[in-house]
C-alpha positions as CSV (number, residue, x, y, z in Angstrom):
1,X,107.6,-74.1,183.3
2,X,109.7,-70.9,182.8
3,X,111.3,-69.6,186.2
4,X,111.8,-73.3,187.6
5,X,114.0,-72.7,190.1
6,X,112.3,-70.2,191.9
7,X,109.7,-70.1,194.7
8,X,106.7,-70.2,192.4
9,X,108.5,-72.5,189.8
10,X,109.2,-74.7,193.0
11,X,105.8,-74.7,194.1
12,X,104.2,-75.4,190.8
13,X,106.0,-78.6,190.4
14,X,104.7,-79.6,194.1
15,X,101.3,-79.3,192.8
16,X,102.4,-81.1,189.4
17,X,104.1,-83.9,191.5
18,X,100.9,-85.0,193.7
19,X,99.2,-84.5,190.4
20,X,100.9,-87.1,187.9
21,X,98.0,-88.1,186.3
22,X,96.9,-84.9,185.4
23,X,100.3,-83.5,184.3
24,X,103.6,-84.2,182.1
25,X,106.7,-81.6,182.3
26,X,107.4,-80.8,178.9
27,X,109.7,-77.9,179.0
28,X,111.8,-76.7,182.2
29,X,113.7,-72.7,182.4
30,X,115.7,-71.7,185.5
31,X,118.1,-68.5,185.8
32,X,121.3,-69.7,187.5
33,X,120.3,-72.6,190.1
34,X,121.7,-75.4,187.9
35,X,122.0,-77.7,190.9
36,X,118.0,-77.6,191.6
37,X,117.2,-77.6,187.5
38,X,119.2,-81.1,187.2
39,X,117.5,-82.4,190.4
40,X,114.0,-81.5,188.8
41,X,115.1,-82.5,185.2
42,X,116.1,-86.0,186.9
43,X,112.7,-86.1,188.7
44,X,110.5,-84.9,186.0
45,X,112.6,-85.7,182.8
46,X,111.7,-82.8,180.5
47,X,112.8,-82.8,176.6
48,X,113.7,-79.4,176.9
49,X,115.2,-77.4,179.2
50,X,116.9,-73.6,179.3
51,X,119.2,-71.7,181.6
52,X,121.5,-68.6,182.1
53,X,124.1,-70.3,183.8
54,X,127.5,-69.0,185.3
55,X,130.6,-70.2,183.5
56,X,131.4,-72.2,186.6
57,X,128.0,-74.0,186.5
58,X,128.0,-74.8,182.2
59,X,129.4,-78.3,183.7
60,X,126.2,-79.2,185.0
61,X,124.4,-78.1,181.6
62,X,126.6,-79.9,179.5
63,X,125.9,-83.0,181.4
64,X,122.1,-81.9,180.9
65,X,122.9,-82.2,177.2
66,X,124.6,-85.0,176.9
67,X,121.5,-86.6,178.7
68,X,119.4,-86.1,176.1
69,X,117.8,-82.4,177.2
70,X,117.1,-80.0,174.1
71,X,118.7,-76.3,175.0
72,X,116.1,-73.7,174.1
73,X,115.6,-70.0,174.5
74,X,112.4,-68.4,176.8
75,X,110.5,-67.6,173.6
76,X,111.1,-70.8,172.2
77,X,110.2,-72.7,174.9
78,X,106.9,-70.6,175.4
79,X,106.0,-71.6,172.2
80,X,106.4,-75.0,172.1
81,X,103.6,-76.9,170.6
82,X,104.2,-79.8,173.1
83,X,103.1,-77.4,175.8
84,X,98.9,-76.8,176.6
85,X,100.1,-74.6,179.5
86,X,103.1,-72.0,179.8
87,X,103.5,-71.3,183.4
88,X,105.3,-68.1,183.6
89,X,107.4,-67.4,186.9
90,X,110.4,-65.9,185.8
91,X,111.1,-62.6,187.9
92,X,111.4,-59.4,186.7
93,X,111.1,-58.1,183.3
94,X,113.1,-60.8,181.9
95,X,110.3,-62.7,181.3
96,X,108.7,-59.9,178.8
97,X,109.4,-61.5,175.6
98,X,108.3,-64.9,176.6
99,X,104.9,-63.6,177.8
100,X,105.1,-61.8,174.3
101,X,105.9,-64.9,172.8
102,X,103.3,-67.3,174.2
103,X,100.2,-64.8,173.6
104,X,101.3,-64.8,170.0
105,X,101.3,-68.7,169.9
106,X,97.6,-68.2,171.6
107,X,98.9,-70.1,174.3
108,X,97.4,-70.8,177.9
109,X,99.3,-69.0,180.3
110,X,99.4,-69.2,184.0
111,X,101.0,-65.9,184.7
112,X,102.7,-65.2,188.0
113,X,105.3,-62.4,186.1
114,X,103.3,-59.5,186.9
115,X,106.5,-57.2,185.8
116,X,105.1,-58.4,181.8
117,X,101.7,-56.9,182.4
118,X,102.7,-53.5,184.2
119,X,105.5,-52.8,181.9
120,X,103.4,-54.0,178.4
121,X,100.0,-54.6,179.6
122,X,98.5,-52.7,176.3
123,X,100.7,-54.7,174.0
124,X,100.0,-57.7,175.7
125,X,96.2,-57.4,176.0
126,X,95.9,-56.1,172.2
127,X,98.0,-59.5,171.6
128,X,95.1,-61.9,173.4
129,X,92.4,-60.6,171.7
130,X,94.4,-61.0,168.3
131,X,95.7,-64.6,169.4
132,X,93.0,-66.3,171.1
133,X,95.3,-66.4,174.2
134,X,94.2,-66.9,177.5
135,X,96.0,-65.5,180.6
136,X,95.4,-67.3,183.4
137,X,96.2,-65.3,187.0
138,X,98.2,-67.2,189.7
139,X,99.1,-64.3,192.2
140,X,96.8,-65.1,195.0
141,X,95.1,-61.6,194.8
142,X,94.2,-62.0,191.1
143,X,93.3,-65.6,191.4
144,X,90.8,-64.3,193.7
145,X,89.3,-61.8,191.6
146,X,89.1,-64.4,189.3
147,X,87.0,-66.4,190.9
148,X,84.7,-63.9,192.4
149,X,83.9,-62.3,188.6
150,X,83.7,-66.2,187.1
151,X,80.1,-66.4,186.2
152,X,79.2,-63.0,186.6
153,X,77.2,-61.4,184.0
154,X,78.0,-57.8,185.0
155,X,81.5,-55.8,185.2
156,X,82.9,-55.6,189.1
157,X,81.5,-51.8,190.4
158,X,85.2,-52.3,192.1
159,X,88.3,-54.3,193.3
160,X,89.6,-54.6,196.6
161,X,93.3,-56.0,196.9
162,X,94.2,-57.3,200.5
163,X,98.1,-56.9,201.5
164,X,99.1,-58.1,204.4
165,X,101.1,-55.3,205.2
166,X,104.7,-56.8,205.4
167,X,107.2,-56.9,208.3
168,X,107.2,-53.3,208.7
169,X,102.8,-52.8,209.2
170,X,103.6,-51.8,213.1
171,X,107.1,-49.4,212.4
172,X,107.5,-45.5,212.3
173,X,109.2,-44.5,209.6
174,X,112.1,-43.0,211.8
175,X,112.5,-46.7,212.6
176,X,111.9,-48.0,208.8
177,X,114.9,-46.2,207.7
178,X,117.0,-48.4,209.5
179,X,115.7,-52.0,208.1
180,X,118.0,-54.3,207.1
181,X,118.3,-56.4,204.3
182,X,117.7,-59.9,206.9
183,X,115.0,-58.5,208.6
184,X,112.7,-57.2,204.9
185,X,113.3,-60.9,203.9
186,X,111.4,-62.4,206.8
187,X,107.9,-62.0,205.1
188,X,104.8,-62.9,208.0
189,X,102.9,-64.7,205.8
190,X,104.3,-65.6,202.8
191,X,107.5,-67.8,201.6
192,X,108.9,-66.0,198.3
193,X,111.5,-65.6,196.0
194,X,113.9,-62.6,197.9
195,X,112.8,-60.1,195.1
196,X,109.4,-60.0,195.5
197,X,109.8,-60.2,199.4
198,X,111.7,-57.1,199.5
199,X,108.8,-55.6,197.1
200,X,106.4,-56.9,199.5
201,X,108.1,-54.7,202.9
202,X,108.2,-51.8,200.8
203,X,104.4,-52.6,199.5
204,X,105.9,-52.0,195.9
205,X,104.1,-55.4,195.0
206,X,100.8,-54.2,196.0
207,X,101.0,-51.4,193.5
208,X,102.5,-54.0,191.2
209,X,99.2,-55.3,191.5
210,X,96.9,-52.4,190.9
211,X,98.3,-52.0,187.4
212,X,98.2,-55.7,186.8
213,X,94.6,-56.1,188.2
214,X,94.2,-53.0,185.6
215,X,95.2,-55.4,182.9
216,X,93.8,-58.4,183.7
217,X,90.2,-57.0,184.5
218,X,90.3,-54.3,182.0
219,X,89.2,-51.9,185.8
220,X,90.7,-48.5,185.7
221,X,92.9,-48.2,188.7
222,X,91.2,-45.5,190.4
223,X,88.4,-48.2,191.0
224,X,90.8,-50.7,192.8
225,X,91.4,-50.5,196.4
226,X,93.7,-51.8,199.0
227,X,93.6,-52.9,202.5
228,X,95.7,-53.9,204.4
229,X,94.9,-57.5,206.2
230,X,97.4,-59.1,208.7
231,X,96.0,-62.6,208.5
232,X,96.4,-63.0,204.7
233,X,92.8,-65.2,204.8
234,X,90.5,-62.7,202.7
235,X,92.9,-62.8,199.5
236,X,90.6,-60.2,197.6
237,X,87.2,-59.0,197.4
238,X,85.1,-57.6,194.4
239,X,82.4,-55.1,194.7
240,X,79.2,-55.2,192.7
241,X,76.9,-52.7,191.2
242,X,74.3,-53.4,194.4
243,X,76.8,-53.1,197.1
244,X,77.4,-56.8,197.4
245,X,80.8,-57.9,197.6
246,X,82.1,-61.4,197.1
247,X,85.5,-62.3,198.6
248,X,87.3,-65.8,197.9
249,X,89.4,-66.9,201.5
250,X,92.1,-69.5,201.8
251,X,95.3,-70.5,204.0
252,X,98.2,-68.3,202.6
253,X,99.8,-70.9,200.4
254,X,100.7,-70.3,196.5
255,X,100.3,-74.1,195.9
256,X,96.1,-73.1,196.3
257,X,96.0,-70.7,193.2
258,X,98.8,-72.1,191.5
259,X,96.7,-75.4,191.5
260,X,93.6,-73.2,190.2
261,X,95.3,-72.1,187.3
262,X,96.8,-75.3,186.0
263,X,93.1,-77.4,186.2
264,X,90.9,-74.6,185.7
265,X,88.1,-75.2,185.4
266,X,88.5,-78.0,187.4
267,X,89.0,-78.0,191.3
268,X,90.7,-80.7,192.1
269,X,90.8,-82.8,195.9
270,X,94.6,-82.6,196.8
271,X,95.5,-83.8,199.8
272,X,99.2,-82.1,200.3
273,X,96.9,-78.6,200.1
274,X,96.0,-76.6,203.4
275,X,92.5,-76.2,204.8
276,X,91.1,-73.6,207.1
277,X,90.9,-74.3,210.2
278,X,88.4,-71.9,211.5
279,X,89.3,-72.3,215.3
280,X,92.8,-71.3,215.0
281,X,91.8,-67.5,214.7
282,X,89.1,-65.3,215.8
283,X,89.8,-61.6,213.8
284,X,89.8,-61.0,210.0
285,X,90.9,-57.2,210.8
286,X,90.9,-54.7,207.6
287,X,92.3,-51.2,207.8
288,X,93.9,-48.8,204.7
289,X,97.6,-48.9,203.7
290,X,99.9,-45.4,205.0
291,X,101.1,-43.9,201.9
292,X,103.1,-41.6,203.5
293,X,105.0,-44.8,205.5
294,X,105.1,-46.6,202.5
295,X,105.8,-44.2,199.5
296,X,106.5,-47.1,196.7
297,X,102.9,-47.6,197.1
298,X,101.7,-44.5,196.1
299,X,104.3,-44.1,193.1
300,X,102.9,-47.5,191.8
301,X,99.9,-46.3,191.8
302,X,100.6,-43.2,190.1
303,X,102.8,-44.7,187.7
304,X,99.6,-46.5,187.0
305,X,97.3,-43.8,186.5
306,X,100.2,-42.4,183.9
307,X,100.7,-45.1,181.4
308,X,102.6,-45.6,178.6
309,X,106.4,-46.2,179.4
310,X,106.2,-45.2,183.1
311,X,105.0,-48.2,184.5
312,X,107.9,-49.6,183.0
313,X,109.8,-47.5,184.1
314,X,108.6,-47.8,187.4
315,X,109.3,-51.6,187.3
316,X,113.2,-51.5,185.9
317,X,114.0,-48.7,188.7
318,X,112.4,-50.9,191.2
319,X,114.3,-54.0,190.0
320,X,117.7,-52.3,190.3
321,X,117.1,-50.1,193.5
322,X,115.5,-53.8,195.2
323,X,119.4,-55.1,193.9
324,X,121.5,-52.0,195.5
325,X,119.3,-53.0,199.0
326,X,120.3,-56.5,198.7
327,X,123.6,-56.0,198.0
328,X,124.1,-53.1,200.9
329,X,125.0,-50.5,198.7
330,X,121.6,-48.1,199.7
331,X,119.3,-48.0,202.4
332,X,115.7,-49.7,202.6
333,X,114.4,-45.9,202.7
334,X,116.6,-45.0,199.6
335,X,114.5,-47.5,197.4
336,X,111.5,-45.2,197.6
337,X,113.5,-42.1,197.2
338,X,115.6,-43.4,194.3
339,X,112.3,-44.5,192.2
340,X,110.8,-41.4,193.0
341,X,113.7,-39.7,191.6
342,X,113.5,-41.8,188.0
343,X,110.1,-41.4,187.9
344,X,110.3,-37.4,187.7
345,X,113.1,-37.2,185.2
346,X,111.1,-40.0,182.9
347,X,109.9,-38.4,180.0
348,X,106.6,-40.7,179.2
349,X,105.7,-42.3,175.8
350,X,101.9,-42.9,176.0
351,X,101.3,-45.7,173.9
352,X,104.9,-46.9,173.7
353,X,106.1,-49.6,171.3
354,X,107.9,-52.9,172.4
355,X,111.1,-50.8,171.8
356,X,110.1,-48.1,173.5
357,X,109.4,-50.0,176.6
358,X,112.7,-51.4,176.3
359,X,114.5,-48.3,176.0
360,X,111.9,-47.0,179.1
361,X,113.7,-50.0,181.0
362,X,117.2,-49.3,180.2
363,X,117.1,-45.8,180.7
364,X,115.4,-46.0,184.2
365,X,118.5,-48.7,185.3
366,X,121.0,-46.8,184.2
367,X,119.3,-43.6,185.8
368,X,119.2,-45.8,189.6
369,X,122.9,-46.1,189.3
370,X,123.7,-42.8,188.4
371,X,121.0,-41.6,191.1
372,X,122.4,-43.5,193.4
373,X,126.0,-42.8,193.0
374,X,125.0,-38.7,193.4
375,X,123.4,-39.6,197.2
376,X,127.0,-41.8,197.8
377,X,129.3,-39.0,197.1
């Protein structure tokens, strides 16, 4: 479990814990929570464990240690031959080279980093069909194309990605401009890590998507649609040669395809998980996304349509713009504007080495700091 610490890590070890006859922790990673890693490495007593801890915190490792736990890196842990299942939830591009890593192994991978697959979806894929690897979606939207291609003997005519359109669905963007950090962590729909929330009010994570969905479906991106829908029900829908489109609904909780992923093919009765309750509302409402209101959208997608190096390049200049907003140092409108600005001075690779993506995603943070220390002075 690689990104423990975090909202999906969290969640995954809800479904493991109802589940303990089905699952053993093998392997736990977290970033810098080391009071929440020792509480789950008490409760679930993994072998090994890794962490980026703060100086302050390496108290609470070495105690770890000298409990027994193994220290290893990402890439070793996602290659542990312990582990059936890699469950990938670290956040941001960080988690690259243990994605790399655990296709190589030919690992089973339940995959929520979606930064991996934008920023070195060809390497990735090439790497599956050389490994044996399986990737295994648990972003609700991609869990729900899953199921509605399982079994099908024909490609999908097209995909249809459903975003609930964030806080920000009903503001102008006069009035956008002047969102605060607080209010573009207060998700409708959704409880997430503050990252991908932030991504989610700017509909950044939507375009995320499209180029994952590219990936993972092997669609091109022009046939993958959005719409926007409030009440986060319809998670996706695919379209079929005939006109007939399937769609797979749920309540909006990740515990659902997170569960999916770890007992595929299995679907198994869990009491702790939501059901519909089809009396509690009366509209599943559907309408198109405003790429003029919400500009990151569009430069996802066109990032996208590009290639190569600029989807990662998209990604790193999201990552550090999304940092400069949390941290009050640019506006929520500036994110857009910033990204924008990378993405026209990028100088695209179009089949880029692992090193070239790298360099793609050092260059593009560095270029979101110098951008925005021009629009300060």
């Amino acid at each position: 479990m690689l990104g423990s610490t975090g909202s999906i890590g969290r969640q995954t070890l809800d479904v493991v814990r109802t589940l303990p006859e089905r699952f053993k922790v093998v392997a736990l990673a977290a970033g810098k929570n080391m009071a929440v890693l020792a509480e789950q490495v008490k409760e679930f007593r993994p072998e090994f464990i890794g962490y980026a801890a703060s100086p302050e915190d390496n108290e609470i490792g070495n105690r770890l240690i000298a409990a027994g736990c193994k220290i290893l890196s990402l890439e070793e842990m996602a290659c542990l031959p312990e582990a059936d299942i890699v469950v990938m939830a670290t956040s941001g591009t960080a988690g690259l080279g243990a994605t790399l890593a655990a296709v190589k192994a030919g690992k089973t991978i339940a995959l929520s980093n979606k930064e991996s697959l934008v920023a070195a979806g060809e390497i990735i894929t090439a790497g599956v069909k050389k490994s044996g690897a399986r990737i295994l979606p648990v972003d609700s939207e991609h869990s729900a194309i899953w199921q509605c291609i399982n079994g099908e003997k024909q490609p999908a005519r097209r995909i249809i990605l459903t975003a609930s359109g964030g806080p920000f669905r009903g503001y102008s963007k006069e009035r956008m401009a002047g969102v605060t950090a607080e209010q573009a962590l207060k998700h409708p729909s959704w409880q997430m890590g503050r990252k991908v929330t932030i991504d989610s009010a700017t509909l950044m994570n939507k375009g995320l998507e499209v180029i994952e969905a590219r990936w993972l479906f092997n669609v091109p991106v022009d046939d993958i649609k959005i719409l926007i829908h409030p009440q986060s029900i319809v998670h996706s829908m695919v379209e079929f040669a005939d006109g007939s489109v399937k769609a797979q609904l749920s309540c909006p909780d990740m515990r659902l395809p997170i569960q999916y992923a770890l007992t595929y093919p299995d679907r198994l009765a869990n009491a702790s998980l939501p059901s519909l309750d089809w009396g509690n509302f009366s509209d599943l409402t559907f309408e198109a996304p405003d790429m003029d209101k919400f500009p990151c959208l569009r430069l996802a997608i066109e990032a996208g349509r590009e290639g190569g190096t600029t989807p990662a390049a998209l990604c790193a200049a999201d990552e550090a713009a999304v940092d400069l907003f949390l941290s009050k140092r640019i506006k929520f409108d500036d994110i857009a504007r910033i990204i924008g600005r990378v993405l026209e001075r990028h100088r695209r690779i179009a089949h880029p080495s692992l090193e070239e993506i790298i360099a793609a995603d050092d260059w593009a943070r560095e270029m979101v700091l110098k951008i925005a220390g021009e629009n300060g002075k």
